[in-house]
N, C-alpha and C positions, 0 to 999 in steps of 0.2 A: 792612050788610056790603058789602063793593067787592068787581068782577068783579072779578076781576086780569086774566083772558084778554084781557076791553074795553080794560085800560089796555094792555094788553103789545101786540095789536094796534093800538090807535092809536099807540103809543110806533113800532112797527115800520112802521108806514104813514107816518109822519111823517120818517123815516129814508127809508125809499124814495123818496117824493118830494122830497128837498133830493138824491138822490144821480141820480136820472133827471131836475131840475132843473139839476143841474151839469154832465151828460155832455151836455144838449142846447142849453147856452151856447157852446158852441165847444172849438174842439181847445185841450187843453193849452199852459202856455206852453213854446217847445222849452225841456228841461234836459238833461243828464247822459242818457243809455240806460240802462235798466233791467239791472240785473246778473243774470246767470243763476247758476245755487244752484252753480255749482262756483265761481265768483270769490266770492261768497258765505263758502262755507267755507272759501276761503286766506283771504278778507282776516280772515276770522273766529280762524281759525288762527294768521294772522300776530299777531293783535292779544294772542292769549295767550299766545304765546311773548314777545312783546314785556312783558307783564304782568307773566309770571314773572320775567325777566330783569329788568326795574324794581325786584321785590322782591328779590331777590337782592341786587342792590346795594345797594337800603337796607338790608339788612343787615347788610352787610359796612360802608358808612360807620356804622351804628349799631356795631358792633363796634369803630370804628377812632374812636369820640367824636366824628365830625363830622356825627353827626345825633341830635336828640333820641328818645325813647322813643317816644312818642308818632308821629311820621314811620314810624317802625321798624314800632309796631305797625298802624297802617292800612293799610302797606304789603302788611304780611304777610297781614294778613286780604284785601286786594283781592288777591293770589296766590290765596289758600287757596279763593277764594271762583270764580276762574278756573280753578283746579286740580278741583273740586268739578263744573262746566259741564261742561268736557271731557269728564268724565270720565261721566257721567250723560248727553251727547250721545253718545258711543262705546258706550256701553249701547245704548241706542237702535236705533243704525246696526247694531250685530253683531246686535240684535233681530228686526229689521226684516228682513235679511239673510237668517236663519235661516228667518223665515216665507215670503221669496220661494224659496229654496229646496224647503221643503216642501210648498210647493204642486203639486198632480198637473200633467203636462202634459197 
C-alpha cells in the first residue's frame, strides 16, 4: 500500500521549493501592471458583450446564406456558453452580496 499523504507532501514540498527558488533569482522581467479585479470585470464584461454580438451576426449572415451551418452553430453555442458565465458569475456576486449584508456589525 502507498502513503498518499508521503506523496502529496513531497509533490507539495517539491512545488514550494521551485517557487521560493524562482522569487529568490531576481525581480521579474518589467511587463504590463497587474490589473485590479474591477478592470478585470470590464475587460471581462467587454469581451462578452463582444461574444454575444459575434453571434448575433453569425446569425443573421447564417440567415442571410453567407455563412455555413456549421460557422452559425459554433457561434451560437460560444454565445450560449458566454451567456451561461455571466450569468452563473451575477449569481454569485448578488450571492456574495447578500451574505456581506447579513452579517451583524
Amino acid at each position: 500500500m502507498t502513503d498518499f499523504s508521503a506523496i502529496r507532501s513531497s509533490y507539495v514540498e517539491a512545488a514550494y521549493s521551485k517557487t521560493v527558488q524562482g522569487e529568490t533569482r531576481g525581480p521579474k522581467a518589467a511587463g504590463p501592471a497587474p490589473k485590479d479585479f474591477s478592470q478585470m470585470v470590464g475587460d471581462a464584461a467587454s469581451q462578452a458583450v463582444e461574444s454575444v454580438r459575434s453571434g448575433d451576426q453569425m446569425a443573421i449572415k447564417g440567415l442571410t446564406g453567407q455563412a455555413s451551418l456549421q460557422e452559425v452553430v459554433q457561434a451560437t453555442m460560444a454565445m450560449e456558453q458566454t451567456v451561461q458565465v455571466s450569468v452563473a458569475l451575477r449569481d454569485k456576486l448578488v450571492e456574495a452580496y447578500q451574505e456581506v449584508m447579513r452579517m451583524p456589525v
